[in-house]
N, C-alpha and C positions, 0 to 999 in steps of 0.2 A: 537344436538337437535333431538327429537324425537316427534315423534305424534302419539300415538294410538290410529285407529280408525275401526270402526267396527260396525255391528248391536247393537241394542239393548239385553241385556240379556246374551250377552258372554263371559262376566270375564272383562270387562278392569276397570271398577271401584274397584273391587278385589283384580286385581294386582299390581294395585297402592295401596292401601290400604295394602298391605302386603311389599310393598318395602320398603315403608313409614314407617313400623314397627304400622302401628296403627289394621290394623289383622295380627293373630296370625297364621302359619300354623300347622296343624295337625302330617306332616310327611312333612321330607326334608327340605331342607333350602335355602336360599337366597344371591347371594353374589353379591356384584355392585361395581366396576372398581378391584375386587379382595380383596375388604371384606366383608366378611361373616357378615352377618346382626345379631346383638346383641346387647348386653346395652353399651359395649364398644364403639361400632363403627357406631352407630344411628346418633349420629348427625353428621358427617363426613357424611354419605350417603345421609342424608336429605338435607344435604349443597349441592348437587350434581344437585337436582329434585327440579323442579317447578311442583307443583301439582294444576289444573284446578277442580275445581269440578265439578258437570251436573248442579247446579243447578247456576252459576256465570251469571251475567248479562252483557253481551258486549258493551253495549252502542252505537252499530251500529259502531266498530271498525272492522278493517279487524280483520283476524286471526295472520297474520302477525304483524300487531302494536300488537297487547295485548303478543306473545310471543314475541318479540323485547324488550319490556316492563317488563317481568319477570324477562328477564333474563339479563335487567339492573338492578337490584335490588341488594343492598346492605346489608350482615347483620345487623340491623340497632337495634335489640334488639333479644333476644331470652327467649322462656318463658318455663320455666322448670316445 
C-alpha cells in the first residue's frame, strides 16, 4: 500500500490519473508490477490501485479505516 502525498499543485492527482489510464501521456510510458500500461492490460492494473479522489468525503473516519476499507473491496461489478 502506498500513499501519495504532497503540497498542493505537484502532480499527484496527474499521476494517478495517468496510471489509471484515464490521462493520456505525451511521451514515454507507464508500467505497474511489470505491465506496460495499454488497452490490453488496463484492467489488470486498475485491479491493482485504489484511487481516492480530493474531492471524497471522510465522514470523520481515520485514514487508516477508509484505506483498510478499499482495500477490502471486492470486484463486485465492472463498467466498461
Amino acid at each position: 500500500k502506498v500513499i501519495i502525498w504532497a503540497h498542493s499543485g505537484r502532480g499527484k492527482s496527474t499521476l494517478l490519473k495517468v496510471i489509471m489510464g484515464f490521462q493520456h501521456l505525451s511521451s514515454g510510458s507507464v508500467t505497474v508490477d511489470n505491465l506496460e500500461l495499454n488497452i490490453d492490460t488496463i484492467d489488470k492494473i486498475r485491479d491493482k490501485i485504489a484511487y481516492l479522489p480530493q474531492s471524497i468525503n471522510f465522514r470523520n473516519q481515520t485514514i487508516k479505516n477508509i484505506i483498510d476499507s478499499i482495500f477490502s473491496f471486492k470486484n463486485a461489478f465492472r463498467v466498461k
